[in-house]
N, C-alpha and C positions, 0 to 999 in steps of 0.2 A: 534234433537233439535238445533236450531240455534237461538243465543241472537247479538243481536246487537244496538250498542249506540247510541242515536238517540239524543241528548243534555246532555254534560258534561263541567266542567268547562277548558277543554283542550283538544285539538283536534288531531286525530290519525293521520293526513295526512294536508297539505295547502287546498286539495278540502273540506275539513270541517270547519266547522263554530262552534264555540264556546260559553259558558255564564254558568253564575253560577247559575246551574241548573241542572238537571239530568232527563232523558228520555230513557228506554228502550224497545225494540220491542224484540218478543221471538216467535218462531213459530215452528211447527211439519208439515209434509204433511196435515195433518185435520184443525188446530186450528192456528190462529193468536194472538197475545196477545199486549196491551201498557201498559204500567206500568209506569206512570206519564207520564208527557208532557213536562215539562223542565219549565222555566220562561217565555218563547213565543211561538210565531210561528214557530221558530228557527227549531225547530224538524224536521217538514217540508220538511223544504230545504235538510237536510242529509237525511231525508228516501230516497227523491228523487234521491240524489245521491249514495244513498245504492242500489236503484232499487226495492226500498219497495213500495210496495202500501195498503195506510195505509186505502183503503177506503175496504178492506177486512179481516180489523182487526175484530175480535168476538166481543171483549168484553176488554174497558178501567178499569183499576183497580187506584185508586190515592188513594196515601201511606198517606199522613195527608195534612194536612190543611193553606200548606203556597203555596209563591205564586212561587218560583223555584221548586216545583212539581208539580203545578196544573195550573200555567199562562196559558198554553196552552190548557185549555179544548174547548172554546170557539171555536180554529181552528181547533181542532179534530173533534167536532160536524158540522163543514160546511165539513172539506173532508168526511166523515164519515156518511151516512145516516142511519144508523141502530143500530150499537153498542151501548150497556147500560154501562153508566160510573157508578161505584161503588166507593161512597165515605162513609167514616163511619160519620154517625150520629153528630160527634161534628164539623166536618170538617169546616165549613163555621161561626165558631165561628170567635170573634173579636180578633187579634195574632197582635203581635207587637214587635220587636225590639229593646232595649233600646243602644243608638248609643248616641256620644260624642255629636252628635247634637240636641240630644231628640229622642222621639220615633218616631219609620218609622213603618207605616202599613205592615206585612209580609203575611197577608191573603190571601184568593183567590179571586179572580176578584169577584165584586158581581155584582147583578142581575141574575147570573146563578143557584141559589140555586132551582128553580122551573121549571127551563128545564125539558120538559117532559120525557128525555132520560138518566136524570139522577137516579140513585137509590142510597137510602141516610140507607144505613143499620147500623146493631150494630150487630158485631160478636167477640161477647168472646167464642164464640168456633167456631169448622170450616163450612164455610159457602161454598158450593158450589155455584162460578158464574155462571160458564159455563164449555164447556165442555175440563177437564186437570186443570182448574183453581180453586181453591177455595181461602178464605182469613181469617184469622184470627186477635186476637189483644189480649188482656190480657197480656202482658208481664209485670211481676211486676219489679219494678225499687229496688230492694232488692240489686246487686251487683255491681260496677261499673258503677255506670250513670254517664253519662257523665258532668262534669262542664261547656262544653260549652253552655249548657241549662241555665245556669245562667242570660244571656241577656234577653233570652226570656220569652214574657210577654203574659197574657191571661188577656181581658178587661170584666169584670165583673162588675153587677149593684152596687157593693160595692167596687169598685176601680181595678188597676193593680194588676194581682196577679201572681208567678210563672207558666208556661205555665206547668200543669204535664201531657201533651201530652196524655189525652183519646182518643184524634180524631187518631191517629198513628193505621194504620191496616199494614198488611204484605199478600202479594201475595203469592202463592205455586202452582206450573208449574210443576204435575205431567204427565211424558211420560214412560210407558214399563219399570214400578218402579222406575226411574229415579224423585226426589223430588230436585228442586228449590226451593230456597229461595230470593223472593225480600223484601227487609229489607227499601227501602226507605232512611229515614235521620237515623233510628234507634237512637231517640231520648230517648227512654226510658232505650238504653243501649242492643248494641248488645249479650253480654253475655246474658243477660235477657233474649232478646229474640230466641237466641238460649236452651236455658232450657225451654221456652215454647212452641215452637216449638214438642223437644224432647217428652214433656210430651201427649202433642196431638197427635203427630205420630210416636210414638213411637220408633224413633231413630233420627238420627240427617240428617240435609240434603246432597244430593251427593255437590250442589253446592251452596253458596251462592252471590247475587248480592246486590249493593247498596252502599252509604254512611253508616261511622261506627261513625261518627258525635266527631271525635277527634281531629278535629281543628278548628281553630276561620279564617274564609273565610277574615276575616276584617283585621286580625292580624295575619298571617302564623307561628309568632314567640311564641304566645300564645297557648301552649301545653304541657300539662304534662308527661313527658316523662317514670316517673314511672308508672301514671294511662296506658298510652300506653301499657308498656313493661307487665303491667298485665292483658290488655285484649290479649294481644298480645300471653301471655301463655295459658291463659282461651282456645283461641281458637283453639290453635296449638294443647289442647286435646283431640276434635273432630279429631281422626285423620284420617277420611276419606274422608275427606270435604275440596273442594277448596274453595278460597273466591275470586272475582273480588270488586273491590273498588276503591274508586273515591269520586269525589266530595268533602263533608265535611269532609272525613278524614281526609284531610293535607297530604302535601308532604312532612314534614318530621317525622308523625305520620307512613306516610306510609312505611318509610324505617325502622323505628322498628318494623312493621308487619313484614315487609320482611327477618328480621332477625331472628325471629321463623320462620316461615311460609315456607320462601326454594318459593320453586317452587310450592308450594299450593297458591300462594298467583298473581293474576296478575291484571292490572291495567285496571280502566276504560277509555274510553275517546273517543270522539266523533266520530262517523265513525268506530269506531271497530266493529269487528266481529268473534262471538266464536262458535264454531262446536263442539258440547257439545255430 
């Protein structure tokens, strides 16, 4: 199995290109996989410089319902003739931002909600896509959610309301017992969904990928350093489990992972590549 960064918010090498967004590609000799698309097209250009060719991906999975995971479907569906993108049910709901300057649309591109190639599911239990792939969501927000959820806004016929992220699914990229976990922004509180994960498959993953969503992208210095250093424990008790991470973690979220975590813990970012 081989996972590779296809849009993060910082780039592994100068021949890659960057944005705050998050895009990765996951393959076995049988199966190809995308696992969001990043904020653009951007994705793109690193496959091609990865030597990916993305028009032989099976099957796109997009994590929830904003637009640094899903900007890019539109140019996945032009290189891509065939692949069924998988979005859950709330996904194309109205999401929003609240920023110093008012609210910023954070949704996904619209007009795309009726593409014939997309498949719009609800899976609180595990949903096989295709083939190594399935998805799930239920993750209850019971432990450590994260506060930087607190901007984000869900627009409803009765006004702004907290976004409590239903649309949020999560990928699993089983190969020869080997379980992945892609987590996306894990809005609802990676802890969370590490416990439902468990409870569904009955143990915890070999690996997991994704944002762990414990920084403010706007405000680097905006992080709780306690709430950190306790998911940072939570996870360091999986003790079989690597985590890769990136994106909305924060760079200085991410060095108190790395202070539990040791060398369980390595970092994402554009143009990478892991031999899993």
């Amino acid at each position: 199995m081989k996972l590779t960064v296809l849009s993060e918010n910082s780039a592994f090498s100068p021949q890659f290109s960057c944005e705050h967004g998050l895009s990765v590609h996951v393959c076995t000799s049988d199966c190809a996989a995308l696992f969001d698309t990043g904020a653009s097209d951007l994705f793109l250009t690193n496959a091609a410089a990865c030597g990916i060719d993305l028009s032989t991906v099976s099957c796109a999975v997009i994590s929830h319902g904003h637009y640094d995971h899903g900007g890019g479907i539109a140019a996945f569906l032009r290189v891509n003739q065939t692949a069924p993108v998988y979005l859950h049910n709330g996904a194309f709901a109205p999401l929003y931002s609240r920023r110093a300057e008012g609210l910023a649309f954070i949704g996904l591109p619209p007009g795309l909600n009726d593409h014939e190639r997309l498949r719009i599911i609800s899976c609180d239990s595990i949903v096989p896509v295709c083939n190594h792939i399935s998805v799930f969501s239920g993750a209850e927000p019971t432990a450590l959610f994260p506060a930087a959820n607190k901007k984000l806004l869900i627009r409803t016929a009765d006004g702004d309301f907290p976004d409590p992220f239903l649309h949020e699914q999560y990928a699993v990229f089983e190969e020869n017992g080997m379980l992945l976990l892609y987590t996306g922004c894990a809005h609802r509180g990676i802890v969370n969904i590490m416990h439902r994960f468990c409870a569904l498959f009955g143990r915890a993953p070999d690996l997991v990928a994704g944002g762990f969503h414990l920084g403010d992208p706007r405000n680097p210095l905006a992080f709780d350093a306690s709430f950190c250093a306790q998911t940072a424990a939570a996870l360091a008790s999986f003790s079989n489990t690597l985590y890769l991470t990136g994106h909305c973690t924060g760079s200085a979220p991410y060095e108190i992972l790395a202070k539990h975590l040791g060398t369980r813990l390595m970092k994402l970012s554009a143009g990478a590549q892991f031999d899993l």
